[in-house]
N, C-alpha and C positions, 0 to 999 in steps of 0.2 A: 532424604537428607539426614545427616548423622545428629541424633538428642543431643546437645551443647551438655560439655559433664558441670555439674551443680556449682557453684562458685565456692571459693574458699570461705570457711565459717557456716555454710548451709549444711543440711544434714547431709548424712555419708546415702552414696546410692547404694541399693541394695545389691548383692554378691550376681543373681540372674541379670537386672538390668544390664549391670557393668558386661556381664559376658556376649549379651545381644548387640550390644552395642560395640565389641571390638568384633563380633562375628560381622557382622554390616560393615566394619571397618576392613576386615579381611577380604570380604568379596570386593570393594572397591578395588584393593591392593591388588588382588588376583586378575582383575581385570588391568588394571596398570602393569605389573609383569608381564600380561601376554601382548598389550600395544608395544613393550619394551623390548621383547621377545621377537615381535616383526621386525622392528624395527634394526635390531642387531641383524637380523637374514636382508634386512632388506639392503642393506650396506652392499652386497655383493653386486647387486642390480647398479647402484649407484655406481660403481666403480667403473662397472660394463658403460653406464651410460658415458663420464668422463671420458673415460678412453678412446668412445666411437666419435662422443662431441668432439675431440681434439682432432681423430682423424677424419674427419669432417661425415665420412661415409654412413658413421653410424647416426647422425645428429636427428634424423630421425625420431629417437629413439627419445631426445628429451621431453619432446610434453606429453607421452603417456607416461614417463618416470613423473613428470609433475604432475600430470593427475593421480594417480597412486598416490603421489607424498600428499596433495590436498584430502587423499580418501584417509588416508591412516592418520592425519591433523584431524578430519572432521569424527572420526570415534573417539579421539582422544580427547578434543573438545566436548564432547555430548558428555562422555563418562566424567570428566570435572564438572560439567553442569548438573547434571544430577545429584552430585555431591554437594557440592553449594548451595548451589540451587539461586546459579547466575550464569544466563548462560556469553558463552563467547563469541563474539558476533563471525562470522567470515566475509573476508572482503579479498576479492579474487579478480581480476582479469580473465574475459573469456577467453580460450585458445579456440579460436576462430581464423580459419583462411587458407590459404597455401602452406607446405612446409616449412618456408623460410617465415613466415608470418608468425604460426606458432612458436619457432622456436625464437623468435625474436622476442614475443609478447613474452612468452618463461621465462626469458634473462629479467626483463626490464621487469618484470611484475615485484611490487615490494612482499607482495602474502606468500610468491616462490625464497625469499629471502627466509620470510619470517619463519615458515615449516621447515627450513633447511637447519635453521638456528636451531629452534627447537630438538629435531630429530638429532644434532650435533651432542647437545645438552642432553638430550634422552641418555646415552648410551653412558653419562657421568650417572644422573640421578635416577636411571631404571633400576638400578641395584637396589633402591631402597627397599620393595616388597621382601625381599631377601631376608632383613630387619625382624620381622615379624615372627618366622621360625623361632626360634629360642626363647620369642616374648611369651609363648603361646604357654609352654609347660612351665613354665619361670612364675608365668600368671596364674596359671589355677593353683600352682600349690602356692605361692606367697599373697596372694588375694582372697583364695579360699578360707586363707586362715586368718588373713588381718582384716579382711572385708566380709568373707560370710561368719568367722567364728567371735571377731572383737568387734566387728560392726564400724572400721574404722574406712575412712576413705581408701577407693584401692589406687595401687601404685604401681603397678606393673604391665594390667591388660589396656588402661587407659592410654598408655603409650601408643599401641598400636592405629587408636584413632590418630595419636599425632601423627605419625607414620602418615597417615590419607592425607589428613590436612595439609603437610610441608608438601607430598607429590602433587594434591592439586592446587596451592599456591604457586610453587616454580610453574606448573604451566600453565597458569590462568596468566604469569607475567610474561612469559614464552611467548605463548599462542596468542595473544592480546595483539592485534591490528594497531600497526607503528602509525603514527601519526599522517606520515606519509602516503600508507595505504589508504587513510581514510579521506584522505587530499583528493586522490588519487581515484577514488570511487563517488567523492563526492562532484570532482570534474565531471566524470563519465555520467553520473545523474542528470547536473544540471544541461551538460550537450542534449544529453535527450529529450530533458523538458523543454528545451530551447526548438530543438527541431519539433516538438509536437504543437509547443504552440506556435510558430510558424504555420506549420501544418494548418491547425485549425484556422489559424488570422486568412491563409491564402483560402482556406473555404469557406471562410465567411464572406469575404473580398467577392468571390464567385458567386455566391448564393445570394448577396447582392444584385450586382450586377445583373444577374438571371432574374431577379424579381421584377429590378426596375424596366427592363428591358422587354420582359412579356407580359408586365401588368399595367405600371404606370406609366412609360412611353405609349404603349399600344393607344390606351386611352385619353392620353393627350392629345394624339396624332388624330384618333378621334372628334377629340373635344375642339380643335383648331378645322377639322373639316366642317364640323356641325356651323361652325361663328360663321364658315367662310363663305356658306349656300346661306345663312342666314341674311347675309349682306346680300348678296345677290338677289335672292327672292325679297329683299326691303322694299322694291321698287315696282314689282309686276306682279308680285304674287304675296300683299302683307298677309293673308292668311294665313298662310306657311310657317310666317316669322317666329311666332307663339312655340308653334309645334315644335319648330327647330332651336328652341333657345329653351324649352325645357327638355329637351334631349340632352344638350350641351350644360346644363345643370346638374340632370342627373350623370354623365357623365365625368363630369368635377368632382363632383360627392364621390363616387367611386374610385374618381386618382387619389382623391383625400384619403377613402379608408383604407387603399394600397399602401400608402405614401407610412399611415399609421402603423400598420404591420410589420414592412420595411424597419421602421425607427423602435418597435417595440423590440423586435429580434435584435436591433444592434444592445440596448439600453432599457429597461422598459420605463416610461417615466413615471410607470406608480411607484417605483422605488426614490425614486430623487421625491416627491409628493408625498407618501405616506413612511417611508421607511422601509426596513427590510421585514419588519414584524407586521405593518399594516399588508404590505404586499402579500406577503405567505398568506396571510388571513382570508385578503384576494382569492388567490390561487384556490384555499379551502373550501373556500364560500363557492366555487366554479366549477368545483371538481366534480364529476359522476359519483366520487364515494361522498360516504361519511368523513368526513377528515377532524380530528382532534388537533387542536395546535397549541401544544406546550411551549412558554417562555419562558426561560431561567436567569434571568441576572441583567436582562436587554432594555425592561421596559424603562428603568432612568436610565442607564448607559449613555456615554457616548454612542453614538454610531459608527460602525467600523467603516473603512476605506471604500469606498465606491468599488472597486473591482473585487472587493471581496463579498460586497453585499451582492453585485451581480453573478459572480460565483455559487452562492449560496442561495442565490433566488432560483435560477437554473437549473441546480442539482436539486430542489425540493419541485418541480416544474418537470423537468423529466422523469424524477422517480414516481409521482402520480399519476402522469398518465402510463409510466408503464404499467403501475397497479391495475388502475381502472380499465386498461385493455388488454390486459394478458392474468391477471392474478386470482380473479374471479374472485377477491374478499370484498366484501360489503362497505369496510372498514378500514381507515388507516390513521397515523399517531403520525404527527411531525414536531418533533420538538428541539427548538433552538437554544443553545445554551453558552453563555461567557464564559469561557475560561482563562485563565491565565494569561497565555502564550497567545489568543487564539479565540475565533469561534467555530462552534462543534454542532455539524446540524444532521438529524439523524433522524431514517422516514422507516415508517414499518407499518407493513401489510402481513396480516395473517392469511393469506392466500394460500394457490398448488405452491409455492416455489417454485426451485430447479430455473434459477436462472441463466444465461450462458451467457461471454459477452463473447462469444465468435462471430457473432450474426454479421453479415454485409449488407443485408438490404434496412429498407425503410428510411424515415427523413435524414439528410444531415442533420449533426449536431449546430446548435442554432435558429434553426427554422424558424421563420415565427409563427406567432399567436393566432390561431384560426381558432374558429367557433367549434365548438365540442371537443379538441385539443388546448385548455388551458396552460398545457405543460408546452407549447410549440415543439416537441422535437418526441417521436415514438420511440421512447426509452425501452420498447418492450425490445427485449433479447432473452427470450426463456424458452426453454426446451418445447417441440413441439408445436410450436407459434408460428403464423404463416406470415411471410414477410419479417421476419427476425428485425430488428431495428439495432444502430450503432450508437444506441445512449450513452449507455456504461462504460463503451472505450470512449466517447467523445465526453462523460463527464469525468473521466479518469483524467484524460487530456488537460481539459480547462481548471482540474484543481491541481493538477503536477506541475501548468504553467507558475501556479502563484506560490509553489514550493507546499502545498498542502498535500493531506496523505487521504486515502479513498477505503475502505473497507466495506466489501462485499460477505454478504452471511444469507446464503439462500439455498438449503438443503430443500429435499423434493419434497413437497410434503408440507412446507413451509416451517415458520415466516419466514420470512424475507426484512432484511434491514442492511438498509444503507445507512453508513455512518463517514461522513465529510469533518477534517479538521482545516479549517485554514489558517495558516500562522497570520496575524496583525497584532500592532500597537494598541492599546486601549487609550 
């Protein structure tokens, strides 16, 4: 990014700096000339495309011209962000589906609008590199001698950074996503997070029902046959009765700790009992590793929303046992922290790495709480790992539902860190 020139009344920059500094400013501009340079050839294309769109024959032909116009937006974007050193977001509709689809989606798209506008404006304001020619020899001799030989601020090659500045202001406001598009892309998000948590609610729904249905029915239907010979043997055989009524006990014990499982997977109630900080603590104290549990700003706090504590219990729950069964470190850090907008809870393992989230096998997301799985759900999805497990899309899922964001960092080799924000109210 271009050295800001010294303010008025600071010393004068010396005669080299000022030259490096409009040199850095000339390559930006040369790079801006040659996007401005496609963009004038590229006109011809457009013309072709118009013409075939009108005679319907060619319409084809528009949304690979809109992909193009998004590819020559997206260097022109990047080259103003590296100049600033801000960058410009893109927000696009996919062109996705049959012919008529796509070229439907490129009408309606507002980011096909905005690249249009832009590229329009380009062909006014591409000229400006042009500017720069005459600054150049203009500048070393009237700079050389007021800035290298009188030491005075220079006045002529500074210009040329203006030159960058104005081109990448017009199209940081140009290329800047309308308000519309971001409407527009923020609908398309939350459809999705809508269908995923759908998604997850109808597998939870099931992963219920499968519970109650092979564990704690099984054994009821037990525990009512045990009562039912009990009764009968009451009378000709009290012997029996003993036997078959501590059958029928242990059997209750056993719908009970189904029954527990069940409701831990929906809820776990050591959070509603201890909190979200005692829970983790839980989890840590249970876990195969070492686990460190850092708290930053929680321990007087309010406590956040019940779906976000259970959010957050879950995501530190699957990330441990993915460690402990795929990571091979000894070791892990979970540390919770308030922030602002939000709380922000983030696990690391110094492990192999190389995590994938492709994997389809292993638990649902959800699962519950079985013995030596304190995390209920096999987060492990790492390269190489047998049974690949669906943590990471299913803890992607459950933080996307609550409008939170998910970042994954797990190069080969490791570490490995998961970092969860949930947006809530303090």
């Amino acid at each position: 990014m271009r050295r800001p020139v010294p303010p008025a009344g600071g010393p004068p920059a010396g005669f080299v700096p000022v030259v490096r500094q409009a040199g850095r400013a000339t390559g930006r501009l040369v790079l801006a000339a040659a996007t401005a340079f496609g963009s004038y050839l590229f006109i011809t294309v457009l013309l072709l495309t118009a013409v075939g769109t009108v005679a319907v024959v060619g319409a084809f032909l528009l949304p690979e011209t809109v992909l193009l116009v998004r590819r020559i937006a997206g260097a022109k974007r990047r080259q103003t962000a590296v100049w600033t050193g801000r960058e410009i977001p893109e927000v696009y509709l996919p062109l996705t589906g049959t012919v008529r689809e796509r070229v439907r989606t490129a009408l309606r798209d507002p980011g096909t609008r905005t690249d249009f506008r832009w590229m329009a404006a380009c062909y006014l304001y591409g000229w400006l590199p042009v500017l720069m020619v005459p600054l150049w020899p203009a500048g070393l001799v009237v700079d050389g001698v007021w800035c290298g030989l009188l030491r005075r601020r220079a006045v002529v090659l500074p210009l040329i950074g203006r030159l960058a500045d104005l081109d990448a202001a017009w199209s940081t406001a140009l290329l800047r996503p309308s308000p519309k598009a971001r409407l527009t892309e923020r609908v398309e998000e939350l459809t999705q997070t809508r269908a995923g948590a759908i998604a997850a609610h109808a597998a939870e729904l099931r992963r219920i029902e499968r519970d109650l249905h092979d564990g704690t029915q099984a054994r009821l239907v037990s525990l009512s046959m045990r009562i039912g010979l009990a009764k009968r043997a009451c009378d000709r055989d009290p012997g029996s009765v003993r036997r078959l009524l501590s059958e029928a006990q242990d059997l209750a014990e056993e719908a009970l700790t189904e029954l527990r499982h069940v409701v831990r997977g929906v809820h776990p109630p050591i959070l509603t009992d201890r909190g979200l900080v005692g829970a983790v603590r839980a989890l840590a104290a249970s876990s195969a590793l070492e686990v460190a549990v850092r708290v930053d700003g929680l321990a007087d706090a309010a406590r956040a929303p019940a779906a976000v504590e259970a959010a957050a219990y879950f995501v530190v729950a699957e990330s441990l046992t993915n460690s402990a069964k795929h990571s091979g470190a000894p070791t892990a850090e979970v540390r919770l922290t308030r922030v602002p907008r939000g709380l922000r809870v983030r696990v690391r393992d110094e492990g192999r790495g190389g995590a994938d989230e492709r994997g389809t096998g292993g638990t649902e997301p959800g699962a519950p709480l079985v013995s030596g799985d304190p995390g209920g759900v096999c987060a492990g999805a790492r390269r190489g790992s047998v049974g690949v497990g669906t943590g990471l899309p299913g803890m992607r899922r459950r933080v996307a539902a609550l409008d939170g964001t998910t970042t994954v960092s797990s190069p080969v080799g490791g570490p490995t860190v998961i970092e969860v924000e949930l947006p809530c109210v303090w």
